[in-house]
Steps between C-alpha positions, in 0.01 A plus 500: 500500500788724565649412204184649349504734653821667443474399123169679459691808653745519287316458196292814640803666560633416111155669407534790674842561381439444158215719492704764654742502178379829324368455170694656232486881434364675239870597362541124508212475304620748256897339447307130478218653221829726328226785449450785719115633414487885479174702533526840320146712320725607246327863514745712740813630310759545555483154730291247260366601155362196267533526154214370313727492178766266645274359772810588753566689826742765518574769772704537826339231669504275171882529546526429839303191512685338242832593714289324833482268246865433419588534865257170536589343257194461374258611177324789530116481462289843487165419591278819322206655695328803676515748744101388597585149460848459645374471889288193359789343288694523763296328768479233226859431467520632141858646552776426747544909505342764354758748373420872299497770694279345786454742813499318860173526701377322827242340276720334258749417821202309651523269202889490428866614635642779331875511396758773581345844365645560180355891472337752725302746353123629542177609261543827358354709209552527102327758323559676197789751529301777479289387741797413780515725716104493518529154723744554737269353766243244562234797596611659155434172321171431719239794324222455303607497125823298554496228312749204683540172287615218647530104415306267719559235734838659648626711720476808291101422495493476858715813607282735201222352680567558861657843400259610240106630666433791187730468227335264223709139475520346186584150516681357189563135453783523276785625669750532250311776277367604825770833494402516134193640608620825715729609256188455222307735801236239575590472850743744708691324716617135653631393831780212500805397615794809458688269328227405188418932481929523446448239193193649347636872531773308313284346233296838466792719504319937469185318568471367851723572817495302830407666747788585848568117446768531727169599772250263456083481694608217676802222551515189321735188423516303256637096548434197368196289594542149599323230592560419888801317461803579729782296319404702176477852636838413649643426199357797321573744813873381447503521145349871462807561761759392319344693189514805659816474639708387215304756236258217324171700611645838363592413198158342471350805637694725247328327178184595587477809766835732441 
């Protein structure tokens, strides 16, 4: 009976032990599969832009998934969808991490980790250069007659609408031509990220300025969104160090911002 007894223990013991081991990690998963999945909409220049005509990705983001990529060892897979949409894809394990320009909020960190901030920035206006110095402040912007376009199912719909109480907002569900549409004077203004006014006063050079970029309504970051993972936002944490420090991410960053 002892005998039994003792056996039975140890066998329970065995159990317990083996059910202890940890199960392998997501960046396992990713080495084993060789393809790291890689969530981008494709609509935010200069981070993600998809080209119809070659049915490719390109932009800061673009570039610096493909050197996570390397890093790993692994293929890179972009995963397309939407600023509405990318909460649900998420939660559905479309992507291993979403990538292109993505701003951290408490929301998405309830679903995710975030890695290392890459940027830190904050919404503020573009206008028409005429019209700069008329929107210096969200109580200029905020008067009946203002019209504020925005792109939906980000950030930059949810600050125009906890902001915005007079001013008209225009909500445009393309937003690549979505600047297209101030300079053309169908809407005055948009609020994004600093960084996305400096490109577009870039691409509409005379036509629209950012405006006090260096000031913006409110402070940001922007990171990479993962799902919850710690082996894999180790890995990523370490590799956007060594980036930065030995001049990877700047030269990166040069391509598409300086």
């Amino acid at each position: 009976m002892f005998r039994v007894f003792v056996t039975l223990a140890i066998a329970a013991l065995w159990s317990v032990v083996a059910h202890a081991q940890p199960a392998n990690s997501r960046l396992d998963d990713i080495i084993k599969r060789g393809t790291l999945r890689v969530g981008m909409t494709g609509d935010y220049q200069p981070f993600t832009y998809f080209d119809k005509a070659t049915s490719k990705f390109r932009g800061f983001d673009v570039d610096m998934a493909e050197a996570l990529g390397k890093a790993l060892g692994v293929k890179v897979e972009f995963v397309q969808t939407a600023w509405p949409q990318l909460m649900k894809d998420f939660e559905a394990d479309n992507f291993d991490i979403a990538m292109g320009g993505v701003s951290i909020t408490l929301d998405r960190q309830k679903k995710g980790m975030f890695s290392t901030p890459i940027m830190r920035e904050g919404k503020t206006p573009i206008a028409r250069c005429a019209d700069q110095g008329k929107y210096e402040t969200i109580a200029d912007i905020d008067k009946s007659g203002t019209r504020v376009i925005v792109n939906p199912g980000g950030t930059n719909e949810r600050f125009a609408k906890a902001n915005i109480k007079n001013a008209e907002i225009k909500v445009l569900n393309d937003n690549v031509t979505i600047f297209d549409e101030i300079a053309k004077g169908n809407a005055d203004l948009m609020m994004t990220d600093a960084s996305e006014t400096r490109y577009q006063q870039k691409q509409h050079p005379g036509v629209l300025c950012a405006v006090h970029p260096d000031k913006p309504f409110d402070f940001s970051e922007k990171a990479y969104w993962l799902q919850r993972d710690m082996p894999l936002k180790a890995f990523v944490d370490q590799w956007l160090h060594i980036a930065i420090q030995d001049g990877s991410y700047r030269k990166i960053y040069a391509v598409w911002f300086d």
